[in-house]
Backbone as numpy.savetxt, mean C-alpha at the origin, in Angstrom:
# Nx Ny Nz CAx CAy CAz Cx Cy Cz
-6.27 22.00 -19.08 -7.11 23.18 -19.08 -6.23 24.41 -19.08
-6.64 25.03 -19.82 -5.69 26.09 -19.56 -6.43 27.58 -18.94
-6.19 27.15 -18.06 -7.11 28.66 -16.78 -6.60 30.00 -17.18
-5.74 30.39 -17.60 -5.04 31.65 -17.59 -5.86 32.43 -18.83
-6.79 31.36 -19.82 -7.75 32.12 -20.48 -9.22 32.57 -20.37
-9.07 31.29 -19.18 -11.09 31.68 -18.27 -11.10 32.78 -17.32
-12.45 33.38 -17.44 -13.06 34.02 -16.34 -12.86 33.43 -15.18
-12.63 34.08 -14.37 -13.13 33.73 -13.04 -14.28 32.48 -12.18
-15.00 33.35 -13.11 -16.15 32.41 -12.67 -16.63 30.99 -13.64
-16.00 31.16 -14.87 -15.81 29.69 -15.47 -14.71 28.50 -15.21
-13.88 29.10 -14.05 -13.11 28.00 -13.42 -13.43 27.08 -12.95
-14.44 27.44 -12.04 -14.80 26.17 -11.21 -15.69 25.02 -11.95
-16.61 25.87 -12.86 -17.71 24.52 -13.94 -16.82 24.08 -14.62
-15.07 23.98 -15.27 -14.29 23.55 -16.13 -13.46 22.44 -14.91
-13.44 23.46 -14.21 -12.27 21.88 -12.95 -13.54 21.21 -12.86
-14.55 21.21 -12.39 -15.56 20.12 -12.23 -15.84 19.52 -13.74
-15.94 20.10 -14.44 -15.98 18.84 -15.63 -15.22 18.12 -15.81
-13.91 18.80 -15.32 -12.55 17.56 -15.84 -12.56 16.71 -14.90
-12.86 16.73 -13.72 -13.26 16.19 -12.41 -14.31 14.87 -12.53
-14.95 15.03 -13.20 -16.47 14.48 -12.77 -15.94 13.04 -13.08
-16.45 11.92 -12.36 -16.77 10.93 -13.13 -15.05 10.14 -13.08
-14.31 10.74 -12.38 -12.92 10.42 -12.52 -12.35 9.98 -10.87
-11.70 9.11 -10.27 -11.03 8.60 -9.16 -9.73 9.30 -8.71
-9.89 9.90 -7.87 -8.80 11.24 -7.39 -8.40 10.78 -6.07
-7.19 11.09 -6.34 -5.90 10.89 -5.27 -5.70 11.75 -4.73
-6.01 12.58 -3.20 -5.61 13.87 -2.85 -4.57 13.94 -1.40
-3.79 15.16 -1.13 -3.32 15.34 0.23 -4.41 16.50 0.58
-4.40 16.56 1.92 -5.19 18.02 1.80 -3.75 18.83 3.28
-3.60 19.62 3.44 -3.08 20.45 4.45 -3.44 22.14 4.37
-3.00 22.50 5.44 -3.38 23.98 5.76 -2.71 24.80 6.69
-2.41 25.62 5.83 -1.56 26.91 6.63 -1.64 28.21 5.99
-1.81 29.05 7.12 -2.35 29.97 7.45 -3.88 30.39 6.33
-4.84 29.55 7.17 -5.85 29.30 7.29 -6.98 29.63 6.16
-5.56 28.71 5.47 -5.88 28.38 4.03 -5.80 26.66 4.14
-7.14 26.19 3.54 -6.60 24.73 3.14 -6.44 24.38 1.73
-5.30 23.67 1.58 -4.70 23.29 0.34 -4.51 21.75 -0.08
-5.12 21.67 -1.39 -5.32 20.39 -1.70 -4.09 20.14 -3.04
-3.45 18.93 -2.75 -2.32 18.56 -3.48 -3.38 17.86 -4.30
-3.80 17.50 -5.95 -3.69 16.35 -6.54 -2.71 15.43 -6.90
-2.84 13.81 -6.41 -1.63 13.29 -6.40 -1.53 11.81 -7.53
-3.11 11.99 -8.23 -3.24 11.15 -9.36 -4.93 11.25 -9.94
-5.09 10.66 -10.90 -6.18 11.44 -11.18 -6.45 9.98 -12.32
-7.58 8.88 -11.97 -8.11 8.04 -13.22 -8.95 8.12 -13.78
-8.80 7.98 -15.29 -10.16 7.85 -15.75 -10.93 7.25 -15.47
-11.47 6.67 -14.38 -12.53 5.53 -14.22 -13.59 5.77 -13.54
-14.73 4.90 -13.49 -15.73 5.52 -12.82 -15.30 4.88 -11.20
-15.60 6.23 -10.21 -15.48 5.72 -8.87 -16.20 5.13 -8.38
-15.76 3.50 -7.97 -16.67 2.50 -6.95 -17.08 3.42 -5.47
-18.27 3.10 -4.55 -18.66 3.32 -3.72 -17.62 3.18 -2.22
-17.34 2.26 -2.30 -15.92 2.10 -1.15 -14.85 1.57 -1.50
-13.59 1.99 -1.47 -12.13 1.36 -1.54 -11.34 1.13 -0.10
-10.59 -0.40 -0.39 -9.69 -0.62 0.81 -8.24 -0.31 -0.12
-7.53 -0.04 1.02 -6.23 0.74 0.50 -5.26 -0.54 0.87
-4.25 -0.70 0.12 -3.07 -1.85 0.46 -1.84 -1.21 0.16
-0.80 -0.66 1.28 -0.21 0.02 1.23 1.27 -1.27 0.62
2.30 -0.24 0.33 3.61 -1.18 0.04 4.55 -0.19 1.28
5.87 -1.34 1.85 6.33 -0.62 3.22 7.69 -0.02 1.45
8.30 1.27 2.71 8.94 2.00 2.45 10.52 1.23 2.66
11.26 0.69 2.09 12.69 0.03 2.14 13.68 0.75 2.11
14.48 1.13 3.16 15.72 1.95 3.03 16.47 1.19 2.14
17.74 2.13 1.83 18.35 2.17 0.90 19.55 0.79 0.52
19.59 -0.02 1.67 20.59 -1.00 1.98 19.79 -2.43 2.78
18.23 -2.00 2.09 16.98 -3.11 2.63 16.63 -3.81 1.15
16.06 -5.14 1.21 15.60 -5.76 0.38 14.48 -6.14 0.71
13.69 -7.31 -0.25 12.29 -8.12 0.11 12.62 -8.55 1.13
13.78 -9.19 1.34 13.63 -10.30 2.34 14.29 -9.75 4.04
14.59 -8.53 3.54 14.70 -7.71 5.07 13.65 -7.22 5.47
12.73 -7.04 4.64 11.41 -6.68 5.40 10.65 -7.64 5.44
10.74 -8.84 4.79 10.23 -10.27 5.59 10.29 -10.84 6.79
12.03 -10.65 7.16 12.65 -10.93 8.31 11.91 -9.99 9.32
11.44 -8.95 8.98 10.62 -7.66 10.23 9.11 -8.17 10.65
8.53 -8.67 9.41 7.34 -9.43 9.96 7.63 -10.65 10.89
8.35 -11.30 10.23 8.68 -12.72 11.58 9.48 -13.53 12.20
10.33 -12.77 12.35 11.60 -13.11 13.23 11.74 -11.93 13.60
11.94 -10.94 13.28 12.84 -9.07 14.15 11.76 -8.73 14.59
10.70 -8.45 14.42 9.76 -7.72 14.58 9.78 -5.83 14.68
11.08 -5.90 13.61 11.19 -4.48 13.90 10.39 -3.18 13.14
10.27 -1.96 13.21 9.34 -1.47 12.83 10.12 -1.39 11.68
8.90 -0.98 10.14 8.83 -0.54 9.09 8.06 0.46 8.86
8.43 1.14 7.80 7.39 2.50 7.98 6.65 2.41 6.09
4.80 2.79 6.04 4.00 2.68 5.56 3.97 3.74 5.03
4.55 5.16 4.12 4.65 6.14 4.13 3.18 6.63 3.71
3.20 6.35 3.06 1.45 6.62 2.26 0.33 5.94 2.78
-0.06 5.73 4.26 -1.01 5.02 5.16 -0.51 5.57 6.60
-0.68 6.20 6.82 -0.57 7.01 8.39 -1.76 6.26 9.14
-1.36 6.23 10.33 -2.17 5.32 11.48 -3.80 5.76 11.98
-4.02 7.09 10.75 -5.51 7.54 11.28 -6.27 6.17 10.35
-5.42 5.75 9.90 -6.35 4.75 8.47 -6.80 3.58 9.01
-7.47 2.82 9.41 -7.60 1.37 9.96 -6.63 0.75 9.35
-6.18 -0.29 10.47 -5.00 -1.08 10.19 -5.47 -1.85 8.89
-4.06 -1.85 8.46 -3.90 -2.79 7.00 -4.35 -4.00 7.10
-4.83 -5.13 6.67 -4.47 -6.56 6.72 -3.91 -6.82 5.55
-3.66 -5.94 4.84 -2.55 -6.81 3.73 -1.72 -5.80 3.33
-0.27 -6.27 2.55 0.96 -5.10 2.42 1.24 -5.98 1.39
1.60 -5.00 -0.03 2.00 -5.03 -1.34 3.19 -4.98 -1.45
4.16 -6.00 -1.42 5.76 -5.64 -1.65 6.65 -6.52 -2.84
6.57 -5.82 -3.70 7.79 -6.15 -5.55 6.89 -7.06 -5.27
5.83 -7.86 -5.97 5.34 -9.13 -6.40 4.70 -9.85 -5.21
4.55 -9.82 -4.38 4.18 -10.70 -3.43 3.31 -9.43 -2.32
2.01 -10.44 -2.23 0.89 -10.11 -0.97 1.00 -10.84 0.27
1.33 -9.71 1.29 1.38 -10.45 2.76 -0.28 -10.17 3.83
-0.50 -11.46 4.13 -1.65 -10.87 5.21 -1.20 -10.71 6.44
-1.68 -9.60 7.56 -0.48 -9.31 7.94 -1.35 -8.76 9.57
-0.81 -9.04 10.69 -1.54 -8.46 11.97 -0.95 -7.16 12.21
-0.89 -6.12 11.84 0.18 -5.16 12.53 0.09 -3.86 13.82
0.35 -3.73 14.23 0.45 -2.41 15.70 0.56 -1.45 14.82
-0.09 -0.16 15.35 0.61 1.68 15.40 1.38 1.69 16.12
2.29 2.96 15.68 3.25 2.73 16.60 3.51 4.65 17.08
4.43 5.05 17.56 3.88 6.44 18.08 4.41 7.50 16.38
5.16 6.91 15.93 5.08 7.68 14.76 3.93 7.05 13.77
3.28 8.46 13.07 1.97 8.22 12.27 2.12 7.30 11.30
3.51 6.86 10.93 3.41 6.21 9.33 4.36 4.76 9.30
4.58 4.49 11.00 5.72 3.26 11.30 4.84 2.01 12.03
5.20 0.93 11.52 3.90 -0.17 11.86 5.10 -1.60 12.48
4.37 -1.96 13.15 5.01 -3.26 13.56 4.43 -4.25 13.21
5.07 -5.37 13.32 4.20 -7.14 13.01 3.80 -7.27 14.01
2.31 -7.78 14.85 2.35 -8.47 16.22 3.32 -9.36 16.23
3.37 -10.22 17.11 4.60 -11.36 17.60 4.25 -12.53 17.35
2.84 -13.03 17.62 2.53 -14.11 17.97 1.29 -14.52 16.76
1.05 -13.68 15.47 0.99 -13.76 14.78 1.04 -14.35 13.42
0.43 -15.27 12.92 1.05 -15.78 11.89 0.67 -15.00 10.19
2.00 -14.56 9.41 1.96 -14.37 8.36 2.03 -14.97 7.15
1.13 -14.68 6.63 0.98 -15.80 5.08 1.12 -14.39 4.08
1.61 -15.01 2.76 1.79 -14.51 1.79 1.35 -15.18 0.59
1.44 -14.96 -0.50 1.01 -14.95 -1.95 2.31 -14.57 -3.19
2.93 -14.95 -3.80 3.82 -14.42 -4.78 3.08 -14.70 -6.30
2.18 -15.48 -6.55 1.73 -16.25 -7.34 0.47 -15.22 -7.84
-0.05 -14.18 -6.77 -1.67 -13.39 -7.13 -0.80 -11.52 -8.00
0.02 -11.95 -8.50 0.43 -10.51 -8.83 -0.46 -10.00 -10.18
-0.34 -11.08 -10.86 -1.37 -10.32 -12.34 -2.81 -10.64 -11.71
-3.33 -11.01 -11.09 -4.70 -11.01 -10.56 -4.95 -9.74 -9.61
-3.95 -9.84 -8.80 -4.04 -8.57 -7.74 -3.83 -7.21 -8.14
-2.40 -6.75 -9.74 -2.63 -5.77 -9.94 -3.90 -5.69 -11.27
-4.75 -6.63 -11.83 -5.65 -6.15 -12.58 -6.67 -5.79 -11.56
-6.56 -6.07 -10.31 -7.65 -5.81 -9.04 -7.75 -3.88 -8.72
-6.56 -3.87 -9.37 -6.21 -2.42 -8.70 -6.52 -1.18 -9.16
-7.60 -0.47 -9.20 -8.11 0.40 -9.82 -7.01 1.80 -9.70
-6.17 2.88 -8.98 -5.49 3.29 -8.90 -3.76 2.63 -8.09
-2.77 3.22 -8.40 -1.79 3.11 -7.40 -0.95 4.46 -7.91
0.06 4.48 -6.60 0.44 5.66 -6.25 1.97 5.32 -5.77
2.77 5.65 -6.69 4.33 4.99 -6.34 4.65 4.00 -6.09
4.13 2.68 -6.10 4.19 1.17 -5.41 4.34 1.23 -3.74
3.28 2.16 -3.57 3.43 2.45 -1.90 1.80 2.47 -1.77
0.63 2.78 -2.25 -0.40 2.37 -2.38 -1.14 2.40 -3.20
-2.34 1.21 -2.98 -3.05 0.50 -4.21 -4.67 0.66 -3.86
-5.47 1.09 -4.45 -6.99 1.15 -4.38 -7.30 0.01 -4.88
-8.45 -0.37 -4.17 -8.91 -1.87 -4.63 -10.16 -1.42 -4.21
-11.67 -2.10 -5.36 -12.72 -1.73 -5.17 -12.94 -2.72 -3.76
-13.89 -2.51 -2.91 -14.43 -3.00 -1.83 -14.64 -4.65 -1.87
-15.48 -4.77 -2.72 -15.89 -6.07 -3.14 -14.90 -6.72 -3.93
-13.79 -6.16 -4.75 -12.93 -7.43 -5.17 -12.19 -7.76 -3.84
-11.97 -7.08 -2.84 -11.11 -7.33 -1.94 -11.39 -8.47 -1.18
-12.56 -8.89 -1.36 -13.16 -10.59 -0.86 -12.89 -11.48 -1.57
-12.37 -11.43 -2.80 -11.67 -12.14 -3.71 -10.41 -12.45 -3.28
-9.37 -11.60 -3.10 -8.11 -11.53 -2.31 -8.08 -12.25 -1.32
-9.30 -12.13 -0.35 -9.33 -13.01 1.06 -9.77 -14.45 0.63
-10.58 -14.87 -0.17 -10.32 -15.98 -0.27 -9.50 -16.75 -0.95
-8.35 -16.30 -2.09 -7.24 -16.81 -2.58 -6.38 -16.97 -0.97
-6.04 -15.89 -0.26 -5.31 -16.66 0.73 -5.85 -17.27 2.15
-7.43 -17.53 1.97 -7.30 -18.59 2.74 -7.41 -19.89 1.82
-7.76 -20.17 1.05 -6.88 -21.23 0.06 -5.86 -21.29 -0.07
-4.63 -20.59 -0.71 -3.59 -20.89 -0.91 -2.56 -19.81 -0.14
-2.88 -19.13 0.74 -1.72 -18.38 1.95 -0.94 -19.30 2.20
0.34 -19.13 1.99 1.32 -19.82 2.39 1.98 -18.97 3.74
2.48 -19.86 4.42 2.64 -19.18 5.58 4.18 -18.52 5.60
4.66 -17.77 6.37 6.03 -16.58 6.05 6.11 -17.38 7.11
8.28 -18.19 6.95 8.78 -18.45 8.00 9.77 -17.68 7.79
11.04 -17.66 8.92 12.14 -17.05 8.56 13.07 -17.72 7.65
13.12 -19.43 7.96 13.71 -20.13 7.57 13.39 -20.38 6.01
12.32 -20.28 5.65 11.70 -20.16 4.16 13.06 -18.50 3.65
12.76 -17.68 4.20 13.29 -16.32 4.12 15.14 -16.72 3.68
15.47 -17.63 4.94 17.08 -17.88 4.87 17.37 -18.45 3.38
16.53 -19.37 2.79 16.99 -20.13 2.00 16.89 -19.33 0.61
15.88 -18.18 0.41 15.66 -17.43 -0.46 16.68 -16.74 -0.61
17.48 -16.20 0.55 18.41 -15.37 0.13 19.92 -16.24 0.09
19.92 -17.45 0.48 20.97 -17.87 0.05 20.81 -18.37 -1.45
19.42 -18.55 -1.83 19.15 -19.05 -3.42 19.54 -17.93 -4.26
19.35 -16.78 -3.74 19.71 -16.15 -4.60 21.48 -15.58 -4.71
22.17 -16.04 -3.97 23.78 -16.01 -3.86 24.21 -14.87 -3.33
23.24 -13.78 -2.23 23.45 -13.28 -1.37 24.53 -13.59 -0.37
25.63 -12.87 0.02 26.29 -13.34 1.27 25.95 -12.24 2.51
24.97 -12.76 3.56 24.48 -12.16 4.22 24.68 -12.92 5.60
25.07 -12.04 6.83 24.79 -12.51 7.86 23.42 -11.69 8.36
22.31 -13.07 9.10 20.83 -12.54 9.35 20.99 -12.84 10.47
20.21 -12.68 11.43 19.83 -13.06 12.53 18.63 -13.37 12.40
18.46 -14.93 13.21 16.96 -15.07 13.21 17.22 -16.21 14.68
């Protein structure tokens, strides 16, 4: 659109047309007492009635898959959800390179850092990736994924059929398969 040639008052019926009918990604914040809305993706599609969100964790720079495997069940150390802050109901599932984990997790006192419970058991999926991303009506950096409401019962019953369960020891052998030389702790 190019605004710098509308009236004033034909701005707003032109953003709402381009608007309408389309699935929008927003931040909102505010300062000085102004609120300001970031657009942060924008689909052509028509918007379903409710979406569950499936976030992907954030991997520092010297982290892999299988270091943030090791955090769900053996370390239990925190990971951080950047794009799912803790006002959101907890996740039960996390999107990471190819593989779906179902997943128990804590808030933790920072808004966007999540823990594994302990006693917990985690199952995963590597096998639902072309099913899970044709499931996915928006995503947003491989950090989160919109999924209409109702396919998301689809998802739940692939892994209670075929959830395979996350050990560490499953974890050890992956990264020695892949000719990693790593000392882990588990």
């Amino acid at each position: 659109m190019n605004y710098d040639t509308l009236y004033h008052f034909e701005v707003q019926d032109k953003v709402r047309d381009f608007l309408d009918d389309k699935l929008i990604a927003f931040t909102l914040s505010v300062a000085n007492e102004m609120l300001y809305v970031e657009l942060l993706q924008i689909e052509d599609i028509e918007p379903a009635d409710k979406y569950f969100m499936i976030p992907g964790p954030e991997l520092k720079l010297d982290e892999n898959k299988a270091d943030f495997e090791l955090k769900l069940v053996s370390e239990y150390k925190p990971f951080t959800l950047r794009h799912y802050p803790n006002l959101f109901d907890l996740p039960e599932f996390i999107y990471c390179q190819g593989t779906l984990y179902e997943v128990f997790l804590n808030a933790t006192n920072n808004t966007t850092t999540y823990l594994q419970q302990e006693m917990k058991e985690v199952k995963y999926q590597s096998t639902v990736e072309g099913i899970f991303l044709n499931y996915v009506d928006m995503r947003i950096d491989d950090r989160l994924f919109f999924i209409q409401a109702d396919k998301i019962l689809d998802i739940k019953d692939t892994f209670n059929s075929y959830g395979i369960k996350l050990e560490a020891e499953s974890i050890m052998k992956k990264v020695e398969n892949n000719g990693e030389i790593r000392i882990v702790r588990v």
